[in-house]
Each structure stands twice: as C-alpha cells, then as structure tokens.
N, CA, C and O of each residue as an XYZ file, in Angstrom:
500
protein
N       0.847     -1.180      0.000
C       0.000      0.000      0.000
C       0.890      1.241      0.000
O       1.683      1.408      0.927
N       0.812      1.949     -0.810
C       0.927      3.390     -1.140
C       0.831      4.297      0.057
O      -0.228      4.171      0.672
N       1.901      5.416      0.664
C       1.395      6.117      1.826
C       0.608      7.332      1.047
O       0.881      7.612     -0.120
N      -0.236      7.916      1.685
C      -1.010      9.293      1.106
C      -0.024     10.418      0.650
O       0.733     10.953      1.459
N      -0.054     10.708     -0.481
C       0.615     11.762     -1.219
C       0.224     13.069      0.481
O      -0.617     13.054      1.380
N       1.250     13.880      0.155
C       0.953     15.140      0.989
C       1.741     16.376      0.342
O       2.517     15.972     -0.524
N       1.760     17.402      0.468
C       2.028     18.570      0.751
C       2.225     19.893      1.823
O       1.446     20.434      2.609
N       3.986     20.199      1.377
C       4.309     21.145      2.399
C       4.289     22.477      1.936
O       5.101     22.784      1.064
N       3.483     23.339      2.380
C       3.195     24.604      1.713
C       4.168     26.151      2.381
O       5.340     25.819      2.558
N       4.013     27.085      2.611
C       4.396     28.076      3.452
C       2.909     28.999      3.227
O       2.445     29.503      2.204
N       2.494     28.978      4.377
C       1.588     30.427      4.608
C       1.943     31.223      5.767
O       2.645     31.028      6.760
N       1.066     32.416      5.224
C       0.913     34.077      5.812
C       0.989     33.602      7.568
O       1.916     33.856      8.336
N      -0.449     32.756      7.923
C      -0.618     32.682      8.888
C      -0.100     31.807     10.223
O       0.005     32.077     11.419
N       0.234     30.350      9.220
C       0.582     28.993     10.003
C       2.142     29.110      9.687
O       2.668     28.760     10.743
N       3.026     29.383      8.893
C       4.020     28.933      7.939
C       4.080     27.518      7.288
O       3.157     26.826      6.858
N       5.251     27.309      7.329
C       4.973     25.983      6.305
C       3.765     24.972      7.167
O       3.346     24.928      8.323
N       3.557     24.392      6.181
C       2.043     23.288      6.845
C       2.120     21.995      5.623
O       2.189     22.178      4.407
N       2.092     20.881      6.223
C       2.219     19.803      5.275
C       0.651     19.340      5.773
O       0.063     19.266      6.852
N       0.276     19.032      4.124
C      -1.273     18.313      4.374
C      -1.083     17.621      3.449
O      -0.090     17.672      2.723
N      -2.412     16.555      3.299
C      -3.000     15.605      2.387
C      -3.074     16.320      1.205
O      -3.325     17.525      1.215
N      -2.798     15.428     -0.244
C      -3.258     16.108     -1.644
C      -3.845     14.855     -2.193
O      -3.593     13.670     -1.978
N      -4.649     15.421     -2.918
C      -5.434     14.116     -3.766
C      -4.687     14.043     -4.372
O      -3.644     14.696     -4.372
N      -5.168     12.854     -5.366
C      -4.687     11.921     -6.342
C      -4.268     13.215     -7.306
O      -3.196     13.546     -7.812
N      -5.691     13.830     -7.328
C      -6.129     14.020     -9.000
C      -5.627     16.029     -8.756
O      -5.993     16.955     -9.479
N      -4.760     16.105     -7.562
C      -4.460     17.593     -7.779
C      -3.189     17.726     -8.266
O      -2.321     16.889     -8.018
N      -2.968     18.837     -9.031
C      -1.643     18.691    -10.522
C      -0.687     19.539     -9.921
O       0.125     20.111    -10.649
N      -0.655     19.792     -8.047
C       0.182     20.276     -7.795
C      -0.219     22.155     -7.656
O      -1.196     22.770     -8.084
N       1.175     22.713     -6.768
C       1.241     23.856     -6.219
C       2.201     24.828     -6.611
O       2.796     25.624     -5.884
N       2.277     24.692     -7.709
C       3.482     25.643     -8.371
C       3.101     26.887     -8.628
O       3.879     27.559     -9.305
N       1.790     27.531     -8.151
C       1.625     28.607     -8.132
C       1.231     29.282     -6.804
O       0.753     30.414     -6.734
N       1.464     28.527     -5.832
C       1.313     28.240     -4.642
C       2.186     30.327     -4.103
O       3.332     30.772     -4.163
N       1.097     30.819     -3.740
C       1.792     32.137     -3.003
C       1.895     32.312     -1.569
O       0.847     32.331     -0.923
N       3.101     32.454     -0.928
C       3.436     32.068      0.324
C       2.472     32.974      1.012
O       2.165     32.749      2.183
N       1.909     34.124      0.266
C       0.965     34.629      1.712
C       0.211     34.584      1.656
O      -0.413     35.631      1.833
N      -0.667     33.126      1.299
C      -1.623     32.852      1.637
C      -1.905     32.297      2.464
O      -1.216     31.360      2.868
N      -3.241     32.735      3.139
C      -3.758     31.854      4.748
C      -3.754     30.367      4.667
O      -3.663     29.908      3.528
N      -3.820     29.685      5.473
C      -4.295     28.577      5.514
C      -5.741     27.853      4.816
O      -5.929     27.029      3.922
N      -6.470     28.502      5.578
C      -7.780     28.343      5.453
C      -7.977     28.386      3.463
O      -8.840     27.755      2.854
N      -7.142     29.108      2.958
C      -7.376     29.407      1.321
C      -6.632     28.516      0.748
O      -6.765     28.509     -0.476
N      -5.958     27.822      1.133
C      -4.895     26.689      0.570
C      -6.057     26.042     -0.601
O      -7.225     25.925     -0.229
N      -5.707     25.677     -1.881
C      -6.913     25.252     -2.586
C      -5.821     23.905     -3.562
O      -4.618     24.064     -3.766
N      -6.487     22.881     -3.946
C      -5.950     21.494     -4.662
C      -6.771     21.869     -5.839
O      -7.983     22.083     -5.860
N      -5.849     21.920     -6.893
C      -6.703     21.793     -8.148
C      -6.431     21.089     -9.061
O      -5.222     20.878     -9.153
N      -7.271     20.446    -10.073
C      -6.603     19.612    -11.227
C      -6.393     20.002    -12.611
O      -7.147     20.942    -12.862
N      -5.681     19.674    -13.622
C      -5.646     19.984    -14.543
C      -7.199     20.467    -15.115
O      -8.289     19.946    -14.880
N      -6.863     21.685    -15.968
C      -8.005     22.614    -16.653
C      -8.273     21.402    -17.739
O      -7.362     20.792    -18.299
N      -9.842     21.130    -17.966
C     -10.279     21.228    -19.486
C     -10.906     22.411    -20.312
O     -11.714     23.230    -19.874
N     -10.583     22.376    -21.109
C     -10.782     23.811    -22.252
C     -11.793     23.405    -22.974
O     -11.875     22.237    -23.355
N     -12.579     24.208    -23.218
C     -13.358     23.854    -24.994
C     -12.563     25.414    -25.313
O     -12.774     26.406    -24.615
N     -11.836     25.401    -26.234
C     -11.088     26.056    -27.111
C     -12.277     26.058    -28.912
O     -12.989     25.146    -29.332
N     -12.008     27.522    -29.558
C     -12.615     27.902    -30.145
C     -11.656     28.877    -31.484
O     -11.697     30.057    -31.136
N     -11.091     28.773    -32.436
C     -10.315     29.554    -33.006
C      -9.436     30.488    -31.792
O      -9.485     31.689    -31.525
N      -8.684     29.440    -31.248
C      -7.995     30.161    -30.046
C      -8.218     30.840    -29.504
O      -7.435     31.786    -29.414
N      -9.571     30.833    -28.685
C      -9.945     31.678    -27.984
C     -10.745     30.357    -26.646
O     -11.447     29.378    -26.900
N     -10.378     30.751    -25.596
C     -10.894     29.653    -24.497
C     -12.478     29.932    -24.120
O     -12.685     30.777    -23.249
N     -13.471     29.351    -24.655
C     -14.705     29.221    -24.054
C     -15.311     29.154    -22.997
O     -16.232     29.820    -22.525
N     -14.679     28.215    -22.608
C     -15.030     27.682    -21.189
C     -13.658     26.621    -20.559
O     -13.027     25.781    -21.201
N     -13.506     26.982    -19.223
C     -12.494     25.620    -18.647
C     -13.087     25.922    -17.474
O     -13.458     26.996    -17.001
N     -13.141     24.106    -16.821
C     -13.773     23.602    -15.937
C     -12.516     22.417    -15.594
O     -12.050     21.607    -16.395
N     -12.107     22.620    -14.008
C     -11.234     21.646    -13.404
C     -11.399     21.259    -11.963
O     -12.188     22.073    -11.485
N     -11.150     20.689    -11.358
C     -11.741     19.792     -9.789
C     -11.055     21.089     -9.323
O     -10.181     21.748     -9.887
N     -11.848     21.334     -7.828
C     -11.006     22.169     -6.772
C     -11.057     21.996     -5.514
O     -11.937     21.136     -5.545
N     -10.878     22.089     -4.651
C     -10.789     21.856     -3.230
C     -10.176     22.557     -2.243
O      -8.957     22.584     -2.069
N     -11.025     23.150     -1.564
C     -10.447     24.210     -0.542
C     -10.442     23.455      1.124
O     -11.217     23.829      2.005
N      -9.581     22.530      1.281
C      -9.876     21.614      2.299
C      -9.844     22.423      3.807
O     -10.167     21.833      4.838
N      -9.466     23.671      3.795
C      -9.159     24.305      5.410
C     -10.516     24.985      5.205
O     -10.885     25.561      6.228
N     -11.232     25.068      4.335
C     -11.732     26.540      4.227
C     -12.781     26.292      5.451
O     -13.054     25.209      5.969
N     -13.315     27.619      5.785
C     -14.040     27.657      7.322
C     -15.611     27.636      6.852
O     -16.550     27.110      7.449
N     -15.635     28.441      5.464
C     -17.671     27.972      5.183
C     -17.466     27.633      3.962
O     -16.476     27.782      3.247
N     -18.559     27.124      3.755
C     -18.622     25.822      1.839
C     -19.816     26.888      1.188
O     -20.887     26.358      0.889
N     -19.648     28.564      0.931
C     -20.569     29.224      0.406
C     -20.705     28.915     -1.035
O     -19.841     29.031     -1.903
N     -22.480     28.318     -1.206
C     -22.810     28.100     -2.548
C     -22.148     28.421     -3.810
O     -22.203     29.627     -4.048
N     -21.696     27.909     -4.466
C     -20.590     28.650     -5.705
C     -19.386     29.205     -5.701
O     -18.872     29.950     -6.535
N     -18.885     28.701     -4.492
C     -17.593     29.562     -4.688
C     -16.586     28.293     -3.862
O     -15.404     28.597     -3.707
N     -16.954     27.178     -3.446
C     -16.010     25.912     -3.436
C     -16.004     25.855     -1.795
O     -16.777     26.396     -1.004
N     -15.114     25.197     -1.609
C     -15.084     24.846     -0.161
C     -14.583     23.304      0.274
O     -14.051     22.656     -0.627
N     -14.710     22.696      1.533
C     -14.130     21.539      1.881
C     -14.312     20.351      1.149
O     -13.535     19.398      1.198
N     -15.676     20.424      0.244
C     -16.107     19.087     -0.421
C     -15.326     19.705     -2.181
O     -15.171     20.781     -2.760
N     -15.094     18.555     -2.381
C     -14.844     18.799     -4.625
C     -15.368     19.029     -4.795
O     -16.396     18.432     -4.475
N     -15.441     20.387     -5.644
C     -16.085     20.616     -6.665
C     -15.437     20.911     -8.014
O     -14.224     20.825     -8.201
N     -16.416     21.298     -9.036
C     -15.490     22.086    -10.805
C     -15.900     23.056    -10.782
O     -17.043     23.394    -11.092
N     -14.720     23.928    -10.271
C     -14.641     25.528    -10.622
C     -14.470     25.615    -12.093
O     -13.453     25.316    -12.720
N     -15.714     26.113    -12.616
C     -15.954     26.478    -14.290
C     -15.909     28.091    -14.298
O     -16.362     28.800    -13.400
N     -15.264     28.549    -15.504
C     -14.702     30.074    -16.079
C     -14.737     29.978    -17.211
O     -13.980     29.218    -17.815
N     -15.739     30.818    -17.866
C     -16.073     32.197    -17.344
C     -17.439     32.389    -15.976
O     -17.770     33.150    -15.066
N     -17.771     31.352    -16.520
C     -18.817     31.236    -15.135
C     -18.578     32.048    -13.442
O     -19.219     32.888    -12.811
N     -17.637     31.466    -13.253
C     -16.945     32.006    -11.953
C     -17.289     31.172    -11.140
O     -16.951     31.591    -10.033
N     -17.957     29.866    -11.030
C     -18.761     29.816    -10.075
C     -18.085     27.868     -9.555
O     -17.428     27.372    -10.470
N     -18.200     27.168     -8.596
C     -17.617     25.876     -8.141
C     -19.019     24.991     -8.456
O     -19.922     25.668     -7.966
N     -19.469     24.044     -8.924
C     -20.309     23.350     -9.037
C     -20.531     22.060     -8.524
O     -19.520     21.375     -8.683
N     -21.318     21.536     -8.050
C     -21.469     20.223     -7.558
C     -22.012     19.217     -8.877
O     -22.325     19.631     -9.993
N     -22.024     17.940     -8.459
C     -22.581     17.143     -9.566
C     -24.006     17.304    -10.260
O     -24.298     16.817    -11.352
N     -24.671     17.907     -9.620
C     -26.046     18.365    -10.050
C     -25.588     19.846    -10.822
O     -25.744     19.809    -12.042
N     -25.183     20.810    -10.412
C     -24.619     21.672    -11.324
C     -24.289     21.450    -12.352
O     -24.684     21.942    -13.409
N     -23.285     20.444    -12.105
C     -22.376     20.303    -13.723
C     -23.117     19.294    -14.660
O     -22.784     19.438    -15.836
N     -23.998     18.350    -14.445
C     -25.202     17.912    -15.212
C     -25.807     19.010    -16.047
O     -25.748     19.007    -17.276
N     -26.630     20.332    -15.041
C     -27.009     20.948    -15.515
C     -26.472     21.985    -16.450
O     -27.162     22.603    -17.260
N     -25.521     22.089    -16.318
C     -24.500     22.881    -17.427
C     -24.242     22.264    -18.464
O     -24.134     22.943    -19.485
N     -24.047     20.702    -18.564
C     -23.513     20.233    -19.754
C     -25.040     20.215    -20.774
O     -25.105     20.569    -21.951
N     -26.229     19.671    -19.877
C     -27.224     20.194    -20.321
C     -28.180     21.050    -21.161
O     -29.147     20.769    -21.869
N     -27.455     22.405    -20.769
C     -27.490     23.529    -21.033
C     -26.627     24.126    -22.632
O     -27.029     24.828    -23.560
N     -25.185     23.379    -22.325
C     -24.548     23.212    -23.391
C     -24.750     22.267    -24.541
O     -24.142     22.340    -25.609
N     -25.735     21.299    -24.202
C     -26.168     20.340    -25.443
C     -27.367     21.110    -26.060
O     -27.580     20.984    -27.266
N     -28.190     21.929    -25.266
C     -29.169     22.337    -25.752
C     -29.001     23.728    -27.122
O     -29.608     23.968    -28.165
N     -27.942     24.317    -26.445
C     -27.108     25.270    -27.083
C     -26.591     24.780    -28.035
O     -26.538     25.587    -28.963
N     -26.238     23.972    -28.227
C     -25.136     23.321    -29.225
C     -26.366     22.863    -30.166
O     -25.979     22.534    -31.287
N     -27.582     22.779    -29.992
C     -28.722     22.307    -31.442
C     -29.150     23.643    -31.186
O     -30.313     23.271    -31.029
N     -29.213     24.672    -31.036
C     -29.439     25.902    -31.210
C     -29.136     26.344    -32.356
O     -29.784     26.906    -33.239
N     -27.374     25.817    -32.173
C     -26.033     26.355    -32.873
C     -26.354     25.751    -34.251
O     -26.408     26.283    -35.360
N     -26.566     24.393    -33.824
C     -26.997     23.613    -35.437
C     -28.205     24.187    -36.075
O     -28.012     24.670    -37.190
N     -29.499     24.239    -35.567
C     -30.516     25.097    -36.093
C     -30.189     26.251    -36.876
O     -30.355     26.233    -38.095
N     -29.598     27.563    -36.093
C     -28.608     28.203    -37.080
C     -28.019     27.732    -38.070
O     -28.710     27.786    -39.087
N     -26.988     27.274    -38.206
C     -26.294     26.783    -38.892
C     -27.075     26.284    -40.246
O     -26.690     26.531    -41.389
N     -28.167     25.585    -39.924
C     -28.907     24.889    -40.752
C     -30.135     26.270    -41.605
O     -30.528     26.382    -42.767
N     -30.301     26.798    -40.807
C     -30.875     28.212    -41.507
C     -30.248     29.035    -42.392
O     -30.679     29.669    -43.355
N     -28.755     28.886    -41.737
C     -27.903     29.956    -42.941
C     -27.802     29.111    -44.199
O     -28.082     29.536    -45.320
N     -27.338     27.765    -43.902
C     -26.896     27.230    -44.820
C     -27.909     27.576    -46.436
O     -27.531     28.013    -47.522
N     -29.548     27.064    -45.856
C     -30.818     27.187    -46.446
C     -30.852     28.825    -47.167
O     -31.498     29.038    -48.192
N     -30.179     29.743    -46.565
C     -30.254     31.568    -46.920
C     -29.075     31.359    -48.051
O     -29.092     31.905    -49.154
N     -28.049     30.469    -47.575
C     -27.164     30.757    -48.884
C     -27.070     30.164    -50.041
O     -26.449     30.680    -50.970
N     -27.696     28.965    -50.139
C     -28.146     27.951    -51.120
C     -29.568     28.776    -51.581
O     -30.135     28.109    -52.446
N     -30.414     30.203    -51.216
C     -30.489     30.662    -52.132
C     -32.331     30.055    -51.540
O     -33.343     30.365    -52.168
N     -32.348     29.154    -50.206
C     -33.904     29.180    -50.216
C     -34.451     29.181    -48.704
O     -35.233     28.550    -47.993
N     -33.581     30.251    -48.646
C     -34.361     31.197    -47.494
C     -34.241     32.515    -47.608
O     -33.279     32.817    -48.315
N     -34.918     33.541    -47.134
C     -34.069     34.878    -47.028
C     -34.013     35.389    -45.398
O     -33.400     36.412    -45.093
C-alpha cells in the first residue's frame, strides 16, 4: 500500500504546513506564500473547450480543504469544478445541468447553422 501523497506549503498565517493532496491535484506551483491557511486550494488539470484560439469555457476539480464555510458557488471543503467564465464551483447536479445547457445550445447552434446554410443555397431569405 501506497502512503497518502501530501504537501508542504508556506503560509501568511501557520508557515509551512504539510497536508494531504489528492490523487487528482496537478500540484502547487503557483502556490503564493501569503496565503492563509484556510485558502490553501488542490486543483486539477483545466479542461478547455477552445474555439479559433480563444478559451470558451475551462472547468477543473477544486478543493479548498481548510476553508471555514462551503458558500454556494464559490467551493469549499467538499470537490467541486470551478468552471470560467462562469466564476462559479459546481457540484454534480450543477455540472449535469451545465452540460445540459450546453447540449441544448449546441442544437441551437446547429438550427442556425442549418438556416444559414438554407439563406445561402439561395432558399431562405
């Protein structure tokens, strides 16, 4: 058996502090020493939907394991996917409803698509 990955950080308030890291966090290399404890956050690699180089949307796991309240949308002791531009930390019912949201959008997109096509072939106006 494997011992639990951990991490030794430096903060503002505690100084250095070694804690638990998940599996799935890609590390602290942006890690700023004056930060509190309580803000210490685990995150995982970003996914992108990328668009003629321009970033749409990225959504990646986060975890604020010290933090002192778990306020709706903005992350806290349990995982969540902090999604941007959104701004916002989502739970599994969230992020259902977003991808949701994005399938529905996405036959929107085709509907369009399918209208212009019809305007330029000359049988729509």
């Amino acid at each position: 058996m494997t011992a639990p990955r951990t991490v030794t950080l430096a903060t503002v308030d505690r100084g250095n502090v070694t804690i638990p890291e998940p599996a799935w966090c890609s590390g602290h290399s942006h890690h700023d020493p004056l930060t509190e404890y309580a803000d210490i956050i685990h995150s995982s690699p970003e996914h992108t939907l990328n668009f003629r180089y321009v970033v749409l949307l990225a959504a990646g796991l986060v975890q604020s394991p010290h933090a002192t309240t778990a306020s709706p949308g903005l992350g806290g002791p349990t995982p969540g996917v902090s999604v941007h531009p959104l701004g916002e930390t989502l739970d599994p019912t969230g992020l259902y409803s977003l991808a949701a949201a994005l399938d529905a959008y996405s036959d929107q997109l085709r509907t369009l698509a399918d209208q212009l096509d019809a305007i330029l072939d000359g049988g729509g106006q």
